[in-house]
N, C-alpha and C positions, 0 to 999 in steps of 0.2 A: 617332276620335270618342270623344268621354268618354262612358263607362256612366251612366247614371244609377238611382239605387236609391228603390227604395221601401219601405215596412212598410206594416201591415194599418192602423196607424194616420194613415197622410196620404192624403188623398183627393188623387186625381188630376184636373186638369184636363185641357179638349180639349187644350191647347197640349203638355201634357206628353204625352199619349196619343199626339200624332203625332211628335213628335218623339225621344222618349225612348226606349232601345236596352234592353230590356228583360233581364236576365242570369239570369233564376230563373224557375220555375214562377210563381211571384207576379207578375213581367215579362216579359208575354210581345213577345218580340223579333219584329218583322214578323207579328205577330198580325193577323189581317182582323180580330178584335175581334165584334161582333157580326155573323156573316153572316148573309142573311137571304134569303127565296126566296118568289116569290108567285105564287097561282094564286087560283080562284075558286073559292067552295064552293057549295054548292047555291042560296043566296040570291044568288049573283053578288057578294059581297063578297068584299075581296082575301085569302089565307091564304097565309104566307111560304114556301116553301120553302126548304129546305138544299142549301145546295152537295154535292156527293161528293168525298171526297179519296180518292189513292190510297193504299195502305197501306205505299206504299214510303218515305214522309216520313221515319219514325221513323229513318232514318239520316241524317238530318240533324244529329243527336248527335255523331256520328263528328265528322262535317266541319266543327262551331262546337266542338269540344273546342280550347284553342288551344295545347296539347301537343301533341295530333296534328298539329295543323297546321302546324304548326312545325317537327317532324322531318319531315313529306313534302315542307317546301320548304326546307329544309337539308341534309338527308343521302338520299344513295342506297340501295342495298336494302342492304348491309350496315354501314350509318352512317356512312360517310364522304361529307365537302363535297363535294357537288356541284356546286359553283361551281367547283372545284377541279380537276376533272380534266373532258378530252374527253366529251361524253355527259353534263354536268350537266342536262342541260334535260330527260331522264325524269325527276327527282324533281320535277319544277313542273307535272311531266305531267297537268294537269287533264281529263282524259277516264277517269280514274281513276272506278270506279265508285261510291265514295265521294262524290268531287267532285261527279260527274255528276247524283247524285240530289239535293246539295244546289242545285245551280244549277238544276235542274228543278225543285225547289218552290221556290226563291225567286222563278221565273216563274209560276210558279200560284199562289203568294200575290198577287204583283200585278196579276195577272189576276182575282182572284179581289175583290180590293178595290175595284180600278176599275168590277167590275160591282153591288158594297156598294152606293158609293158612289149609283150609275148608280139603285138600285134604293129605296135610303133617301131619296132627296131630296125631300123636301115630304111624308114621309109618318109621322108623330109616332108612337110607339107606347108604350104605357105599360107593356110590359115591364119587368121587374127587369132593372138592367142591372146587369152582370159586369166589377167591375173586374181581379180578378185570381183566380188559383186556385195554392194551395200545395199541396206533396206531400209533404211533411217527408222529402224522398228520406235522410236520414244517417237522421234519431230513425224512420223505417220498419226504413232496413235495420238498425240496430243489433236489432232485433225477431226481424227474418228471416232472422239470420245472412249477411246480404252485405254487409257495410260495408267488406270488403276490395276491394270492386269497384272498380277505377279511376273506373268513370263516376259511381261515390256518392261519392268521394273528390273533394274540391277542395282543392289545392295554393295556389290563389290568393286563398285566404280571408284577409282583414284581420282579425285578432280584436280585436274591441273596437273596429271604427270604430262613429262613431255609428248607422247604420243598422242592424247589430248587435244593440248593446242599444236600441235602438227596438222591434226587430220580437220579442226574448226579451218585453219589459214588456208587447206586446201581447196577449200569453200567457200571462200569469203566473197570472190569474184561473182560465182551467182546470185545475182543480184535480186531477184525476186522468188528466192528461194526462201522459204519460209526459219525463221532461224532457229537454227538445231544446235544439239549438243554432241558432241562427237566423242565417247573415251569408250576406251580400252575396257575389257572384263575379264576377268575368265569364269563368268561365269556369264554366258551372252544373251544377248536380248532377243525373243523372238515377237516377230511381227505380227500384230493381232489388227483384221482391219475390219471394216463394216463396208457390205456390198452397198451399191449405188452413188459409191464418191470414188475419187483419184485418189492416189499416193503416189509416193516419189519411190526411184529409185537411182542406181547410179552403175556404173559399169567400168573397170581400171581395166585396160590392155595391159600387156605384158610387154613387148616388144618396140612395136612402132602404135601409132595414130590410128585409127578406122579413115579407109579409104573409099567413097561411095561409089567410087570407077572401079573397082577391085573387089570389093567387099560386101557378103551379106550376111545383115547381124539379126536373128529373131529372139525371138523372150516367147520361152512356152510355157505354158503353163498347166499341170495335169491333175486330175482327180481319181480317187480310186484304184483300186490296181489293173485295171483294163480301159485306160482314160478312151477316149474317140472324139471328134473333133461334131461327128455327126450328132453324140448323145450331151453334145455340151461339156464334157467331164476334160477335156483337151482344148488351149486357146494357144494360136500360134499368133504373135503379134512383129511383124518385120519392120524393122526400123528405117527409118527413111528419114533424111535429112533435115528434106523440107518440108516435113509435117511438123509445124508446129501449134497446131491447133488440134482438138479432137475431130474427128468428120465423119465418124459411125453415129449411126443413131442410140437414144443411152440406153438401150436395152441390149447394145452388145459391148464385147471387150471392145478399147481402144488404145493405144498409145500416141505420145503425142512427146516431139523432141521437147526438154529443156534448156539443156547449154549442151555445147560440145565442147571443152577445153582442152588441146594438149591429148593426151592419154585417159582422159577423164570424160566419159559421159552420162547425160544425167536425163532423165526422162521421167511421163508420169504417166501412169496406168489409168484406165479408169474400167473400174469393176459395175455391170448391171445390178439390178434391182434384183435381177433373178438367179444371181449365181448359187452355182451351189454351194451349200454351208458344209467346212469342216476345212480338212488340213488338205493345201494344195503343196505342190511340189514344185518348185519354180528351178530354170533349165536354161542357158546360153548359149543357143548353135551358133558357129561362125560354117563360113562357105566362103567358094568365092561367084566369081560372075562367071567362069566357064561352064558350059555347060558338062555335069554327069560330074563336078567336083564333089569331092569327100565332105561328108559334115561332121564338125567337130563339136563337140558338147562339152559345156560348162555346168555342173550340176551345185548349186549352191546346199550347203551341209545343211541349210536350216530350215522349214517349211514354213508357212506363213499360214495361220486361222483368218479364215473368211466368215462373218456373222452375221445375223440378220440386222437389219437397220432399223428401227425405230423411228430414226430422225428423218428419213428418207421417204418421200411424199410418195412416191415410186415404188414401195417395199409392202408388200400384203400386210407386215405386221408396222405399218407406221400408226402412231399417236400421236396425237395432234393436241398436244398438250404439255408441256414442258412440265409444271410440277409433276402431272401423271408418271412423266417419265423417270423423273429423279425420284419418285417411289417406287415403281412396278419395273425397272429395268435398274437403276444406279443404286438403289441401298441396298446396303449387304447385309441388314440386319432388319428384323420385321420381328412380328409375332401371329403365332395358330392360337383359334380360340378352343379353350376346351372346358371342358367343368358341365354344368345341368343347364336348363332354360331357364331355370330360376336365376342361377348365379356363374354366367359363362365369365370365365378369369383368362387372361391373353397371357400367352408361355410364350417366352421372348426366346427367340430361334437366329442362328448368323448362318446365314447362307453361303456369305464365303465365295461367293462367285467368282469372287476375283482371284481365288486364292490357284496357286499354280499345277494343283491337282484338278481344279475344276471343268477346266476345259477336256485335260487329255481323259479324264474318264467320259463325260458327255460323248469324244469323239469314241472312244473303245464302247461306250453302250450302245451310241447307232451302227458302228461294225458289228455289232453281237445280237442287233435288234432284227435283220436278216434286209434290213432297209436298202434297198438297189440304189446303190449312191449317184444315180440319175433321178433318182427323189429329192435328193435333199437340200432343193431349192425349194420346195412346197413347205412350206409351214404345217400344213394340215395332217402330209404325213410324217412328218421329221416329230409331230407331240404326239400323232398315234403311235411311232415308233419308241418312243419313250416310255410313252404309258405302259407298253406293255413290259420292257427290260426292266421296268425299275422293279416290280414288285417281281420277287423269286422263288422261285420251290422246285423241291428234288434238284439243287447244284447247277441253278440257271438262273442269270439274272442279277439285281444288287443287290437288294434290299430281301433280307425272307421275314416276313411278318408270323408274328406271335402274340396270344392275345390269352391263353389262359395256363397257367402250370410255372415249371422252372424257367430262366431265364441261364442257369450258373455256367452253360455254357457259350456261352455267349453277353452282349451286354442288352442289360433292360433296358427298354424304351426311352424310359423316363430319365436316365444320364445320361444321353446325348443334348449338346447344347445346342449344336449347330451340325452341318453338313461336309465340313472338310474333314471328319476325323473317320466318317464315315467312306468317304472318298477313297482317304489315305488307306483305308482296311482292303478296299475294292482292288486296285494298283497292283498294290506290294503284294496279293495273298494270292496271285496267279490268276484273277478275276472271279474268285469263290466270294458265293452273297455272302453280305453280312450279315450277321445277328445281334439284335433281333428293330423290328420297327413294328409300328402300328398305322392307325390310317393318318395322322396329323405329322408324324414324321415321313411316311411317305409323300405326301401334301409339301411337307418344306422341303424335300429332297427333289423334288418336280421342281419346285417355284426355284431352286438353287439352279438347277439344269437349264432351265428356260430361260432366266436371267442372263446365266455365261452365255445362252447362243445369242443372245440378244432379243427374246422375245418376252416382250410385257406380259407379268404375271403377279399371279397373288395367293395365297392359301385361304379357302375359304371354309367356314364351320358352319353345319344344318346341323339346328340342336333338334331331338326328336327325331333320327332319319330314320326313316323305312328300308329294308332289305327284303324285297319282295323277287323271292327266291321262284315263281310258279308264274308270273307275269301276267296278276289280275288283277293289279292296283287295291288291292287290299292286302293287308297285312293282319291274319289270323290268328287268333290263340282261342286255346281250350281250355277249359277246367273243369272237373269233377263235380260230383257233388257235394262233395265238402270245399270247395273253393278253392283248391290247390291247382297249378297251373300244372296240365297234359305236357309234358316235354314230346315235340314232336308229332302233338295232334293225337287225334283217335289210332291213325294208321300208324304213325313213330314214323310219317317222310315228309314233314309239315315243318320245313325250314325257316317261316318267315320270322323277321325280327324284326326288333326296334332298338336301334343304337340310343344312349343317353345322347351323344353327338357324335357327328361322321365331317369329317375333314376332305375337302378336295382341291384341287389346283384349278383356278383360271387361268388363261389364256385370252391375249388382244389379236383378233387378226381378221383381216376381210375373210370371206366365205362368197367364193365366186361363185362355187358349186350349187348353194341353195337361193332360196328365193331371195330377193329386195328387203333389207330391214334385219336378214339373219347377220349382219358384221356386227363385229365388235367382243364382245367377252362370250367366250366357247369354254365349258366345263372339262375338264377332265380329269378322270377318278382313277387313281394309280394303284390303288389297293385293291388285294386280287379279291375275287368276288366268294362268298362265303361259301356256297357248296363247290367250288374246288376246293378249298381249304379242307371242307369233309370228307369229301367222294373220291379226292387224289391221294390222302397218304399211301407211301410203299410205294407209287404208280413208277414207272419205266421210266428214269432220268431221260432219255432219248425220245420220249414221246411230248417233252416240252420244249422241242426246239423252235429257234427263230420264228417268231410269228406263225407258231405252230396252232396256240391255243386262241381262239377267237374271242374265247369272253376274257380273257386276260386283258382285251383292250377298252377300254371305257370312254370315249368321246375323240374327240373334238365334238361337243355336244352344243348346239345354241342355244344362251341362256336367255337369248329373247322367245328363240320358239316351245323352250319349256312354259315360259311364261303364256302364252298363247296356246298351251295345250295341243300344237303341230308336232307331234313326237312320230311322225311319217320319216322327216329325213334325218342325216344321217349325221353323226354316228350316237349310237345308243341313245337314243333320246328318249325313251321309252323308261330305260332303267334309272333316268335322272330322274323326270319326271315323279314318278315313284316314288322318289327317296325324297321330296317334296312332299309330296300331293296324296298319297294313297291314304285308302280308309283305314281306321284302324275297328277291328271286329271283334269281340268276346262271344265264344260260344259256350255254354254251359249244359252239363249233362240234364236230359230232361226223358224220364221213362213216358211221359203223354207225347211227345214226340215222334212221327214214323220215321225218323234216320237217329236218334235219340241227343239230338241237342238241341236246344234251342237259343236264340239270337239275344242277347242283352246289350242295351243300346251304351254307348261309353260314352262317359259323362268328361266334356272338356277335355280332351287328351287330344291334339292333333297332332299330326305330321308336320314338319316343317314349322315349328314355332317360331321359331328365327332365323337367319344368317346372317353372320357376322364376317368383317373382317378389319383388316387395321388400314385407318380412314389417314389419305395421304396427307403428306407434310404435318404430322400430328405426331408424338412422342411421350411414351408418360410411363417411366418406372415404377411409379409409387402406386398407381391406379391403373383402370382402363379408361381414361378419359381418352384414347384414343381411337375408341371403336367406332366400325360404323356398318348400320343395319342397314342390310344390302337385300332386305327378303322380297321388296316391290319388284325386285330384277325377275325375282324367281315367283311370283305368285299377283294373285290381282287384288287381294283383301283389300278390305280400308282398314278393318280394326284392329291393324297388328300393333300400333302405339297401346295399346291398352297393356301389354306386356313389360312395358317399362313403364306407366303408373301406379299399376298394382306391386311392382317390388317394391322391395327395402330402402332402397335409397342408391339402390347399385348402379342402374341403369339411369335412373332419373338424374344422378350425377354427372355422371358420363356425357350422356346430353346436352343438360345443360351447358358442361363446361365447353361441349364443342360448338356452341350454337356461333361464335366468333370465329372460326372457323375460315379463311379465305374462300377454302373450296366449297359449303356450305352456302356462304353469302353470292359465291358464284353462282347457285344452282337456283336461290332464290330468286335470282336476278332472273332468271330464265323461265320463272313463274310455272305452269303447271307441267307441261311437256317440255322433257330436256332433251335435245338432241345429242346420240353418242357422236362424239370425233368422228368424224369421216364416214358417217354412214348414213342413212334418209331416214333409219332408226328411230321413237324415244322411248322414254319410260316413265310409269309413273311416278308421282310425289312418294320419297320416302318418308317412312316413320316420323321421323325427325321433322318434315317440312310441314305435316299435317300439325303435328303437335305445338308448332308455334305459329301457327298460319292464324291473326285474327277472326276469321272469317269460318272457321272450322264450327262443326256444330256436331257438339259430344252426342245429341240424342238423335241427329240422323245417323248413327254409326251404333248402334245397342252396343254393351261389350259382351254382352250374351245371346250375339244374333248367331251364332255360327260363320258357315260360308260364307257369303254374299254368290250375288246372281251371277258376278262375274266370275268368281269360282267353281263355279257350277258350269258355265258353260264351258270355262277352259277343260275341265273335269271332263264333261261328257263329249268333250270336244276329242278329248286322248283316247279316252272310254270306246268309240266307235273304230279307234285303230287298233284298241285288243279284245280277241274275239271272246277271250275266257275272262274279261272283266266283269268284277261283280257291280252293279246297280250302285250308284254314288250317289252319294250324301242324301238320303230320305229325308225330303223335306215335311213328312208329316208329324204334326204336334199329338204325342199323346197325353190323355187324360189322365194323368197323374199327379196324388193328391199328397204322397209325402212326400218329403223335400230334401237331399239328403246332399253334404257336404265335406267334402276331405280337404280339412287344415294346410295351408299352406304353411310348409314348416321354415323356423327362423333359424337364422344363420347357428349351425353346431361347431363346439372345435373337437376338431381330433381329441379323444379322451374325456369327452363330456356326455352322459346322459342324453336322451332324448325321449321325446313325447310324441305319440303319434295321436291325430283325434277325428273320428267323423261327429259330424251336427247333424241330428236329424230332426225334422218337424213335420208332425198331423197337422195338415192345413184343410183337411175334411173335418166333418162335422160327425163322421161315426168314429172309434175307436178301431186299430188297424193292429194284426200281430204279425212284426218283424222278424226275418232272420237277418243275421249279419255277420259278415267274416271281414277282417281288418289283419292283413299278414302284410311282416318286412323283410327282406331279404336282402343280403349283400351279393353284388351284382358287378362282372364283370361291365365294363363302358360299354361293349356290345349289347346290353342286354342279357347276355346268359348269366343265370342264376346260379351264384358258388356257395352259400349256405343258407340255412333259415335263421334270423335275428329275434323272429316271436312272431305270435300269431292268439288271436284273439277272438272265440266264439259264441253270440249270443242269441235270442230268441226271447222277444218281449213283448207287451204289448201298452201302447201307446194311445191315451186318451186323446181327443181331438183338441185340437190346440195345443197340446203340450209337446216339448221339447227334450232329448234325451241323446246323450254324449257318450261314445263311442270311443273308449282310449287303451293304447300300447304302448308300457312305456320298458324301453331298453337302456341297459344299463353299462357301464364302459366293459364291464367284466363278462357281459353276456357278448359282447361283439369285436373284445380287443384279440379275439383270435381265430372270428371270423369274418372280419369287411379284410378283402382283397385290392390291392394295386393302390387304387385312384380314390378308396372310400365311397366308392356309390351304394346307395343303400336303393331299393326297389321299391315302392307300396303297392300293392294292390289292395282293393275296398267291394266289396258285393253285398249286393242285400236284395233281400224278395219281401214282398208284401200279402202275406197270405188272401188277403179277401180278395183283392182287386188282381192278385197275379202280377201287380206288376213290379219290374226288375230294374236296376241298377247296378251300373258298374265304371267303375274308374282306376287310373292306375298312375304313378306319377314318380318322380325320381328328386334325390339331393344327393348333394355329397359332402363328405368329413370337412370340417376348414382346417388347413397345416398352418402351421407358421411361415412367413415368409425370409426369406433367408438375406438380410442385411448385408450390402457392402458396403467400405467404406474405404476410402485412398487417400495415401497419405501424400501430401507435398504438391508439387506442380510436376504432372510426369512431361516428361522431357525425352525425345529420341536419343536414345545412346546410355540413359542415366536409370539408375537401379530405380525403381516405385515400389511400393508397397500397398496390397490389399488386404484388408479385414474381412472374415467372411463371420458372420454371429446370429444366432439366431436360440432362446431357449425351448427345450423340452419341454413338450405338454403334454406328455404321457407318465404317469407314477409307474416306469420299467424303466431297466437301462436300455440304451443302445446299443448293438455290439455288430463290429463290421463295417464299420463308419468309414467313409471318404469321401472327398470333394472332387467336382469335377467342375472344373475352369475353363473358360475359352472367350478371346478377344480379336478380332481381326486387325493387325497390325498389334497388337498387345501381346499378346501370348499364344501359342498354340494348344488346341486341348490339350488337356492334363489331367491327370486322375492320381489325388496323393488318400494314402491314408492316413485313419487318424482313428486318435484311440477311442478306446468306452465313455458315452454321457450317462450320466446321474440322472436319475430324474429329476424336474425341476431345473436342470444345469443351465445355466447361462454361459455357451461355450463361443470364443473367440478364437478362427484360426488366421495366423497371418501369413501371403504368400508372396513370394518378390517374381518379380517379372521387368523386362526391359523394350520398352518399346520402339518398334520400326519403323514409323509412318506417322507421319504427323495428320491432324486435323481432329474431327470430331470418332471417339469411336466407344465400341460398347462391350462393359466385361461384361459376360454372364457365368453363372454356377450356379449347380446342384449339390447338395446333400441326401448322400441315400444311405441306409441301414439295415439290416435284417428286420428289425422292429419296426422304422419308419422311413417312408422314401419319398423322393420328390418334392424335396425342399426347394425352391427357387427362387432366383435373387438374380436382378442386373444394375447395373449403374454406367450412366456416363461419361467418357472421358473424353478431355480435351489434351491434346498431345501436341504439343509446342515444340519447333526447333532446338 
């Protein structure tokens, strides 16, 4: 059916009202148009009443987007034709939740008309009638900073058809009207705005003029399906003449005239600091001045997102920092760090926030989160409501994590690029989680979410984290007496672990509720907690409903009073804590013992080695020279720079190249205590500042002091709020006389050999007989152990002064068919000394090095014009690959995609090329994976620049 367009300036007839498919806030599309509702008022004369809608409509957007709809009846969950292969008829899957809510209002629209119709018939009314209503959704968002929004963007705009410049001319007379672009779509624009500012609107009579002797016109506006005026979720605003200034105070709704022309009026709203976030439903009553007259309602087809503000000095989540902002809220593409402490590598992630699935899933996760949409002006609970929907299990939720076994039904971790494809699976598949994620894509799939609602965020990586499953800030293991590690302790209920690194999302936002100094960056940990993941398989799908499970949820935690060791208030602050700061324990089997183990002290292994995340207005495909070490937020050491002198060159690069840094130089500027934005807050000097500070002095800092005294007291400071914590950090020195060391190992590649080695030296003067065990093991990122690599047992004895080497060395063929996933390899190291008794124990992690996966583009891409990518990279394994395919994703570039591709050689130097056409101009970013049966997790980005 042909669209048909209108402007403010052609009056509409009946014939056009019924027939005409309306593409814009101005035409509304299956509009009931005037509904109307009647009852009796005290004199027994008729008063209209209004229909109720439910407030689930506003996804109706989603499903008349005709991009959207277009990819869910083209391509399957990872963009390939679904016409095409077996199983094409899930993408046409109309029971999609998406779908389902549009095919449910398009029955209650005509239900809803039939009853109009049923109720207007012979009965005249002299109502202002409402031909249409405009929202200037581009010339708002360009105001509010959302104009990058997909659903404010139309692709399918004709510039310069005549309707066009019709409806610009009709507006030209407003004179301090901010100047807009006016055209035609059929594919329309919806309004996305940020609480604590104005927008415009406008309003075309049908008939005659608005008469203020005659006539009364309000604008309401509703939330939720049970709006109330009382709970906020309801704003009724009545127009009035001569208001032409605001004259509410700004923490309520207002409006406020702009021009009145002719049949044409135009007004501007102004939204509080504290409205509630998600999809309002905006409403046109006309009346007149009699009293006990009929109200007539105008329901505009489109709904409007309401989001938090940032910019807004008024808004719990304001930053007060403009670059901050253009990284933690405006970029749609970022990176999670993941890999060992040794060598953490940044996996470039597109968020996609803007993209047109991002919002309406956010808004169907807070409906599905059980959040009383009289919340969801608080920030605090609108990211504990997230926390808990995002991660899923037993058919509840988005995201269902998985961490050891198959993947084939569903997709592994590690080929996802970004978060809209993700999104796109949620939507279209009835709102069943998908598969599968881990903790650093649940981490980017938060920071995507928080982003679209407008709240500063970032994913952040604690390499070394704790999972202290019993809540005694220690983290235990057992072993035998042959050194082999107890799965599950003596008893088999001994959960605790230790992640190689654990990913989580921050959060900007004041914290009224806790003390002075709590604002600013609040943790939160979206990945579900490890003994549900044990204790729940099989369990009752209905026993995880809506904020049913309490440990599901994990913060809004403060990252300053983790650091201060206050893990009193709220939320879980105890369990962050932890996954910082907890001891780590090695008990070993010992028959002189009355419980039969005894304590062996762990040599260098801590908790919380580092944290990382990606350091604003900073960019680096080639490297991670864009990192930046965020651990003083969370911890009070001084010696944590000694982590990035003692590497390879990884870190100490990195560093270096950021020492230029704007935000850097800013920090220096501000000398020892830096003040957070907006709060009486600070923090200590990071890593980074110490290490170039002239004035630093290496040897009041040992690199082998341990704790510090500040760590001790934030320690004992947590210590005294858990009753079952064990005794932290023994500060006593014992007298031990050999001296024993586990090799830091250097960089390995996938398919290469390795050597493992302890150093040990008689630094007594008697001879001493050793035992020693030196095992490797390939090791899920969690920690859990997926096979043995070799193990090496001795028993010698060692002259005084002399020195003796302790080696395992594995070979590609003993390990290329058992390191799992990611190539992390485990060590553990123990040794006893017979004369003296005394013990030693250490354990430490690395991982495989892959190739990195090369793009390269050809030409000047250009919006509208074909580009081409090279994606190459060779094998470094002596097998082929088999099961090979790429997976691609660009924001405004391309949409994920997953093609396959044939068998690699070993040795092979393979080059795939893939054409793509870009949407969007300015700065943006491909990225892709390579995965295989044999090898996975190839990754590769590059940037583009997209020219008109």
């Amino acid at each position: 059916m042909k669209l048909c367009r209108r402007d403010m300036n052609i009056n509409s007839d009946k014939s056009r009202k019924k027939n005409c498919t309306m593409s814009s806030p101005m035409n509304q599309s299956g509009s009931p148009g005037m509904l109307r509702r009647s009852t009796m008022n005290q004199q027994g004369s008729p008063i209209m009443l209004r229909h109720s809608m439910s407030g689930n409509s506003g996804l109706n957007n989603l499903a008349h987007s005709s991009s959207f709809s277009r990819r869910i009846n083209e391509q399957d969950g990872m963009g390939n034709n679904a016409g095409a292969r077996s199983g094409g008829n899930t993408a046409a899957y109309r029971a999609s939740l998406v779908s389902h809510y549009a095919e449910d209002l398009d029955r209650r629209r005509r239900a809803e008309r039939a009853v109009e119709e049923k109720l207007t018939d012979g009965m005249p009314s002299d109502n202002l009638k409402i031909d249409s209503v405009e929202l200037f959704a581009r010339d708002n968002a360009r105001e509010h900073r959302t104009d990058r929004y997909e659903a404010v963007l139309d692709s399918g705009r004709e510039i310069g058809s005549p309707s066009t410049m019709a409806m610009s001319r009709s507006m030209t007379n407003m004179a301090s009207m901010p100047s807009m672009d006016y055209r035609s779509s059929s594919s329309p624009s919806t309004a996305v705005l940020r609480r604590g500012q104005p927008f415009f609107m406008a309003v075309r009579m049908k008939d005659r003029s608005f008469d203020p002797r005659r006539d009364v016109l309000r604008a309401v506006f509703t939330f939720g399906p049970n709006p109330q005026v009382t709970k906020g979720s309801k704003v009724v605003l009545p127009f009035r003449m001569n208001q032409r200034e605001f004259t509410r105070a700004p923490q309520k709704w207002d409006m406020r005239i702009h021009q009145h022309e002719g049949f044409n009026i135009a007004f501007q709203i102004h939204i509080p600091a504290n409205a509630l976030v998600g999809l309002w439903r905006v409403n046109i009553e006309t009346t007149t001045t009699t009293p006990g007259a009929r109200v007539d309602e105008f329901r505009c087809k489109d709904d409007i997102y309401i989001l938090f503000n940032p910019f807004c000095r008024e808004d719990s989540v304001y930053l007060d920092d403009e670059e901050l902002r253009r990284e933690y809220v405006m970029n749609d593409t970022g990176k999670v760090f993941v890999g060992t402490h040794h060598r953490p590598k940044g996996r470039r992630w597109i968020y996609g926030q803007f993209t047109d699935v991002a919002l309406p899933a956010a808004q169907l996760l807070l409906g599905q989160s059980g959040l009383n949409p009289t919340e969801r002006g608080n920030p605090i609970q609108v990211v504990r409501a997230i926390a808990s929907i995002i991660n899923a299990n037993e058919g509840f939720g988005l995201l269902e994590g998985k961490w050891e076994g198959s993947f084939e039904d569903g997709v592994c971790p590690w080929v996802w690029t970004g978060s809209s494809k993700i999104f796109e699976h949620y939507l279209r598949n009835g709102s069943k989680p998908v598969k599968y994620g881990q903790c650093w894509v649940f981490a980017a799939v938060a920071t995507s979410i928080f982003r679209a609602l407008g709240i500063p965020s970032r994913p952040v990586t604690n390499f070394v984290s704790a999972r202290d499953t019993n809540h005694t800030l220690s983290v235990d293991k057992y072993f035998d007496v042959f050194g082999d590690e107890m799965k599950g302790g003596p008893d088999g209920d001994n959960q605790d672990a230790i992640w190689n690194f654990h990913a989580w999302t921050e959060v900007w936002m004041s914290r009224p509720d806790l003390q002075t100094g709590c604002n600013g960056w609040q943790a939160v940990d979206p990945t579900p907690p490890p003994q549900y993941r044990q204790n729940n398989t099989g369990a009752d799908p209905k026993s995880r409903g809506p904020l049913a499970v309490e440990a599901f949820r994990r913060g809004p935690s403060s990252v300053e009073s983790v650091r201060r060791g206050e893990i009193g208030f709220a939320f879980d602050t105890p369990y962050l804590f932890a996954e910082v700061n907890a001891e780590v324990t090695h008990f070993q089997e010992d028959e002189t013992s009355h419980w039969g183990f005894r304590k062996i002290p762990v040599n260098n292994y801590q908790v919380g080695r580092m944290i990382l995340t990606k350091r604003p207005g900073a960019d680096d495909d080639v490297s991670d020279a864009d990192v930046e070490d965020i651990t003083c937020l969370y911890k009070t050491f001084d010696h944590v720079s000694r982590y990035q002198r003692q590497s390879d060159g990884c870190f100490s690069a990195h560093f270096n190249q950021g020492l230029s840094s704007p935000y850097l130089e800013r920090r220096d500027r501000d000398r020892d205590m830096i003040p957070y934005p907006g709060t009486s807050s600070v923090r200590r000097l990071s890593a980074v500042d110490i290490a170039r500070k002239p004035w630093y002095d290496e040897s009041r800092h040992p690199v082998d002091s341990g704790n510090t005294a500040a760590d001790r007291m934030s320690a004992m400071s947590a210590a005294r709020s858990v009753d079952r914590a064990q005794p932290m950090f023994d500060s006593r020195t014992p007298n031990d006389d050999v001296h024993f060391d586990l090799v830091e190992q250097e960089k390995i590649s996938w398919g290469q050999p390795f050597n493992l080695q302890v150093l040990i030296q008689n630094r007594s003067q008697e001879m001493r007989t050793i035992t020693t065990y030196l095992c490797a093991n390939s090791v899920y990122y969690t920690g859990v152990t997926a096979r043995r690599l070799g193990r090496v047992d001795r028993q010698f004895v060692l002259q005084p002064g002399n020195r003796e080497t302790i080696q395992l060395r594995v070979s590609w063929d003993e390990y290329r068919d058992r390191v799992v996933d990611y190539g992390h390899v485990k060590i553990y190291a123990m040794a006893t000394v017979q004369e003296t008794k005394q013990s030693w124990s250490t354990e430490d992690d690395f991982q495989l090095e892959k190739p990195k996966l090369d793009i390269q583009v050809r030409g000047n891409p250009q919006i509208g014009q074909d580009c081409f990518a090279t994606f190459s990279f060779m094998n470094p394994v002596p097998v082929t690959l088999t099961e090979c395919e790429f997976t691609f994703e660009g924001t405004g570039l391309v949409r994920a995609q997953t093609v396959k591709y044939r068998d690699v050689k070993p040795g092979e130097m393979i080059s795939f090329v893939q054409k793509f056409l870009p949407r969007f101009t300015g700065e943006r970013k491909l990225v892709a994976t390579f995965n295989s049966r044999e090898l996975g997790d190839i990754v590769g980005s590059r940037p583009i620049h997209v020219r008109e």
